[in-house]
C-alpha positions, 0 to 999 in steps of 0.5 A: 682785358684780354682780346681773342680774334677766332676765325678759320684763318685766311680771314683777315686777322694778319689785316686786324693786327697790323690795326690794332698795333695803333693802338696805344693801351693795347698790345697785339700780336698775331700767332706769337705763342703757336709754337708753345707747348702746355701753359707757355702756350696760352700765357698771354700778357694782360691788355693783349689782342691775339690773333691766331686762328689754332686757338679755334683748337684750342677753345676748352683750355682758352675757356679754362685760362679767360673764360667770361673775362675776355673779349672775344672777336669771330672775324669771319669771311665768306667761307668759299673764298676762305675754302679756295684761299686754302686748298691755293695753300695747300700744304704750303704755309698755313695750307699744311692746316687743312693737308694735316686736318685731311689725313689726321681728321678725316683719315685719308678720306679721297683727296678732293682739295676744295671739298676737304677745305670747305669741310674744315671752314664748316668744322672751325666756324661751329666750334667757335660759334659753340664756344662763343654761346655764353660769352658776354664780351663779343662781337662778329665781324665780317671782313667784308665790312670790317672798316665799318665794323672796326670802330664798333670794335674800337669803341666795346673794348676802350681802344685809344691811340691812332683810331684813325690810322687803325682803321685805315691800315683796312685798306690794305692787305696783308698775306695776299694769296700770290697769283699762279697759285694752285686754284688759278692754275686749276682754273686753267686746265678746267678752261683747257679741257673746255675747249680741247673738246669743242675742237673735237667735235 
């Protein structure tokens, strides 16, 4: 059986990953094909966990290629946290994700960061909740429970090898977004302005 974790990126899948290579009946790989082009891009090997969150643009021909046959995992976080994780990106690694959804998608709409990030989580999130309407292999996850939710996880899909070691590597964090990032330093301005015009006054 194959694995499918969706989400709007920023939410955890580099974490999921890095627990399901404990795994021993199941291999798992986290964006390996996102650089393919026509069938090469979905030709997953059986067995495989993929996490990858342009799948999310891809749903009509990953329903075509697994359909009702895979497992399917919507690991979620909360959606503001994910918006301000991508706009500190912004055209800078994944943050090219919501920088090309700007002027691809909403065309050149006016450049507010946040707002623009904000509006491709709501977008992802349907998608993928639309797409999982008739999938009877399932489950939702939240990054913020996800050590407890993990072993449910383990459990619906017949994992085994270190199920221990699998859910320990939930505490720690991987691809961290760095601090002196854009939303920090916009914060600081906002603090700046704050108090230049108490001193005005």
């Amino acid at each position: 059986m194959n694995v499918f974790v969706l989400g709007t990126g920023r939410c955890g899948t580099s974490t999921f990953v890095a627990a399901c290579r404990h795994f021993s009946n199941y291999t798992a790989g986290h964006e390996t094909l996102s650089r393919k082009v026509g069938a090469a891009r979905l030709a997953y090997p059986p067995d495989h966990i993929e996490a990858d969150n342009r799948l999310s643009w891809l749903l009509g021909r990953l329903d075509a290629a697994f359909g009702r046959d895979a497992f399917y995992v919507h690991l979620l976080r909360d959606p503001e946290a994910v918006a301000v994780s991508y706009a500190t990106r912004w055209k800078e690694g994944i943050g090219t994700l919501p920088a090309a959804y700007h002027r691809g998608i909403l065309q050149q709409s006016p450049e507010d960061r946040l707002a623009i990030c904000r509006d491709l989580v709501t977008t992802v999130t349907a998608n993928v909740e639309v797409f999982l309407r008739d999938k009877p292999h399932q489950m939702t996850m939240h990054l913020e429970s996800a050590v407890e939710a993990f072993p449910l996880f383990c459990r619906a899909i017949g994992a085994a090898g270190d199920l221990e070691a699998a859910t320990a590597a939930w505490n720690t964090r991987h691809n961290a977004t760095p601090k002196g990032s854009w939303a920090e330093r916009r914060a600081r301005r906002k603090v700046g302005r704050a108090l230049r015009a108490v001193r005005l006054r």
